[in-house]
MIMIFI-433204 format. One line per field, with one value per residue (C-alpha): residue in three letters; x, y, z. Coordinates in Angstrom, 2 decimals. Each point is the difference from the previous one (the first is absolute). Layout:
residues N
r = ala/...
c1 = X/...
c2 = Y/...
c3 = Z/...
***
This chain:
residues 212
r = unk/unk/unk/unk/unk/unk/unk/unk/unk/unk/unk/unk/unk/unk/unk/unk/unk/unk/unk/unk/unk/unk/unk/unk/unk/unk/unk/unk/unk/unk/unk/unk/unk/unk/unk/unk/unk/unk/unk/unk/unk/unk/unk/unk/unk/unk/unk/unk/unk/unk/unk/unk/unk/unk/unk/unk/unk/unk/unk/unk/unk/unk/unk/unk/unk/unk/unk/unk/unk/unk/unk/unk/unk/unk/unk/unk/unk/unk/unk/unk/unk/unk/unk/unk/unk/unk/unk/unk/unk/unk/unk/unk/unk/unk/unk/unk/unk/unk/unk/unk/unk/unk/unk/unk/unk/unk/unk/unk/unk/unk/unk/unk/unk/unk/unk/unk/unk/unk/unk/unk/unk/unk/unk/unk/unk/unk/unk/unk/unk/unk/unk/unk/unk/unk/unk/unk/unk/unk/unk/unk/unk/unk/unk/unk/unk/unk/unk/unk/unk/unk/unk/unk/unk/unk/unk/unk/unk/unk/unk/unk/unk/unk/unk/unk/unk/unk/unk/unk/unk/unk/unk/unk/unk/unk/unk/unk/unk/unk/unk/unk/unk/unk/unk/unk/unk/unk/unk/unk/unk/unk/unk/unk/unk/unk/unk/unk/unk/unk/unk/unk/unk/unk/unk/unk/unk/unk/unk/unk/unk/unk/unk/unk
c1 = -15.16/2.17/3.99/1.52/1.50/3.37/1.48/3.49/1.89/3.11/1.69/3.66/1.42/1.48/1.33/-0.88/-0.97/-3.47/-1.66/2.37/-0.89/-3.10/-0.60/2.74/-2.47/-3.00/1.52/0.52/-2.91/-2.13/2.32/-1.47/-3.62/-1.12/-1.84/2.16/-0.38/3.14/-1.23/2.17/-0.15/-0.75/-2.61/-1.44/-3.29/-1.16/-0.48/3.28/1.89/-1.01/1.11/3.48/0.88/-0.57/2.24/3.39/0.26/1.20/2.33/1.07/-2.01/-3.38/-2.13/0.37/0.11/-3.27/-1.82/2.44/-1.29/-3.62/0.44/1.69/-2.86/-2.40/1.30/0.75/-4.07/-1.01/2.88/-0.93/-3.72/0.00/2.79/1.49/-3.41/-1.73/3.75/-0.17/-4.08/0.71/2.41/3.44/3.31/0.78/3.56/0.10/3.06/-0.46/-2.70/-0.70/3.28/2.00/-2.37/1.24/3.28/0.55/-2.72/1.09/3.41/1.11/-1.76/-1.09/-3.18/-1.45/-0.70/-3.56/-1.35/1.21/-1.52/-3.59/0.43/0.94/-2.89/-2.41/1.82/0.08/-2.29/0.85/1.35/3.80/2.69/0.76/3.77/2.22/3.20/2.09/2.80/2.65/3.23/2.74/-1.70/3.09/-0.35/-3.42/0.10/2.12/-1.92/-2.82/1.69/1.47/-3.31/-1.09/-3.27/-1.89/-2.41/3.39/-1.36/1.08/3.11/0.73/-0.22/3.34/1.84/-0.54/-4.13/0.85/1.96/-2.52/-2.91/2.48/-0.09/-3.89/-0.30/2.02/-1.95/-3.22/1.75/1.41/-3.64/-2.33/2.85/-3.30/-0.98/3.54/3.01/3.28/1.24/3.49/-0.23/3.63/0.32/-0.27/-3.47/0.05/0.91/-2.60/-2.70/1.01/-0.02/-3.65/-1.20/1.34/-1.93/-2.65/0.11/0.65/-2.71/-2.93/0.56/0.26/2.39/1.05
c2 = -14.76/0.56/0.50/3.29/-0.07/2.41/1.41/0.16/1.94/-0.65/2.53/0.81/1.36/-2.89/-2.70/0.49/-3.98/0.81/-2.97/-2.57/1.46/0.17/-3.75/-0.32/1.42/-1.15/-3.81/0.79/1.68/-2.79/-2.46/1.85/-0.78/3.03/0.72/2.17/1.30/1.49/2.72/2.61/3.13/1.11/-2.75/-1.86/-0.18/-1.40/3.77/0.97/-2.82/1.68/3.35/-1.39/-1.24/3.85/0.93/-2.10/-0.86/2.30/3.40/1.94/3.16/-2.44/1.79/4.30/-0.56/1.39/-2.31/-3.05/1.18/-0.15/-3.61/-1.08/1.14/-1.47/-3.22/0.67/0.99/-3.42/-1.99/1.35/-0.33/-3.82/-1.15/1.25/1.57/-3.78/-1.99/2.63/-0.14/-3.96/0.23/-1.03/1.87/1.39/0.03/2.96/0.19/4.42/2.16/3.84/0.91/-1.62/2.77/2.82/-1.48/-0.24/2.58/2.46/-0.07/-2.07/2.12/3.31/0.04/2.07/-2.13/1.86/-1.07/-3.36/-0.46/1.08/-3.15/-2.13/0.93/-0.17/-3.70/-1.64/1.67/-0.71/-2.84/0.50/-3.01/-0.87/-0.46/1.18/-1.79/2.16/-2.52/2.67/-0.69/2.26/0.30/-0.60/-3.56/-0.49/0.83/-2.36/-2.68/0.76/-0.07/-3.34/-1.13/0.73/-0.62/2.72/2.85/2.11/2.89/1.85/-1.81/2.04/3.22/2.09/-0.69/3.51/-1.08/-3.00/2.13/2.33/-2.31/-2.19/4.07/-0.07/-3.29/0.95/3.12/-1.22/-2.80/2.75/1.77/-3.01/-1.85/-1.89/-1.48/-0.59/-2.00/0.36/-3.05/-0.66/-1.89/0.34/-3.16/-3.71/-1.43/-1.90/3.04/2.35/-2.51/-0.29/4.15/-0.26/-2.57/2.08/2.78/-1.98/-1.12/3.21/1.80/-2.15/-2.84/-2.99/-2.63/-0.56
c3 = 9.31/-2.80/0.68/-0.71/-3.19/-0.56/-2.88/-0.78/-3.07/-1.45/-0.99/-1.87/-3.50/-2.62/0.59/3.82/0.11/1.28/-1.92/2.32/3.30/-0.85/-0.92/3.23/2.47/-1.56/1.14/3.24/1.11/-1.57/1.99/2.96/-1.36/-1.33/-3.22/-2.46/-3.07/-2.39/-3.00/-1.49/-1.52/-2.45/-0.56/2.53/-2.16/-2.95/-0.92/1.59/-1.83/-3.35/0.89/1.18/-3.62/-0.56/2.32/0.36/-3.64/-2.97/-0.14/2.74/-1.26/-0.78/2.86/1.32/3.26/1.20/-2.39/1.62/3.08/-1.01/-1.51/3.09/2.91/-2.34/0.25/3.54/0.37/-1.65/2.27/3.17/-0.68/-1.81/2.01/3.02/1.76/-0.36/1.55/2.72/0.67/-0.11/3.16/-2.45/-0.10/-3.58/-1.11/-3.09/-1.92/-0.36/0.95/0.18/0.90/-2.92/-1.76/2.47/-0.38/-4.19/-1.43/2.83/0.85/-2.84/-2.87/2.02/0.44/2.61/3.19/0.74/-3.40/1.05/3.45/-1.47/-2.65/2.42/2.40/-3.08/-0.57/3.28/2.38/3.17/-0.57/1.67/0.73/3.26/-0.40/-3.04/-0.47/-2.40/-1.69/-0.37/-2.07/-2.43/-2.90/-1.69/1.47/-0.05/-3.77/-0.75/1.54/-1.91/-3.21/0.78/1.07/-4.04/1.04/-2.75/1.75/0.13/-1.07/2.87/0.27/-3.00/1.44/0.79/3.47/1.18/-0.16/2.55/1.96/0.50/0.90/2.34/1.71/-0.16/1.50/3.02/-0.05/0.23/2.93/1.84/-0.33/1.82/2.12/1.85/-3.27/-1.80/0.90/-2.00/-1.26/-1.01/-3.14/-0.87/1.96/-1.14/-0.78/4.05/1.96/-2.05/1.00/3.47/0.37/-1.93/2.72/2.77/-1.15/-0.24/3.22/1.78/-1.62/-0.70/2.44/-2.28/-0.15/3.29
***
């Protein structure tokens, strides 16, 4: 018989560090034996991959924001189905740096879009397919921008975008925490890179089981 595979999202605006704690947890759940895989969005997917070169590259104004949307769940449709379906089906834990709610997060409270619209491309992108714990990294976007830019990693297209835009998706995220406590925890990732990882493994812990 198989072993039950979970699914955990990281979520968090710039600069948040999810790509650390990510590779952080990833260690120590494997040190407890288990089978994980890390992806990210967007991409995930060979398919996916291309459309993220659309999407975090080039000017502020490249996409409107309902055809950003539409670019993002299809990646998200090609992810789920190529990637994160067969982990799961093969009993392993998948790590994903972003998933829907980054979309609810940005293209909704970040750029206005109406949440309805964005619920129906999400359920048209991931089915029923629904992570088991969502750690939201949440910083001052102030700071967390600043990381990012000293990071200079490229993909900062939405780095770029005005402070008032991370303010308002830092609202959405808490928003959409406050809105499915069950599935979210709140992580404070104002702290240092130790004590972040320490609250994401206590989390962990409490609400899925694992490393005891």
């Amino acid at each position: 018989m198989t072993a039950q595979g979970r699914f955990i999202t990281l979520e968090g605006g710039e600069g948040a560090g999810k790509s650390t704690q990510i590779r952080l947890l990833a260690e120590a759940l494997r040190a407890e034996g288990r089978q994980v895989v890390t992806t990210r969005e967007p991409g995930g997917s060979a398919g996916a991959e291309e459309i993220r070169s659309l999407l975090v590259n080039g000017s502020v104004g490249r996409w409107l924001p309902v055809s950003e949307a539409m670019l993002l769940s299809a990646a998200r449709h090609d992810h789920v189905q190529r990637t994160i379906l067969p982990a799961l089906g093969a009993g392993q834990w998948v790590l994903c740096d972003r998933f829907a709610d980054s979309t609810i997060a940005y293209q909704g409270y970040g750029h206005g879009l109406a949440l309805d619209l964005l619920f129906r491309l999400r359920d048209i992108a991931v089915g029923d397919t629904r992570p088991d714990l969502t750690l939201i990294l949440d910083v001052d976007p102030a700071i967390g921008l600043a990381r990012a830019a000293a990071r200079n990693g490229g993909e900062d297209r939405y780095e770029q975008m005005k402070l008032d835009f991370h303010r308002r998706l830092r609202d959405g995220y808490l928003a959409i925490a406050a809105a499915e406590p069950d599935r979210c925890a709140i992580i404070n990732a104002g702290n240092g890179i130790d004590v972040i990882q320490a609250d994401i493994r206590q989390a962990v812990r409490d609400r899925l089981g694992a490393l005891r």
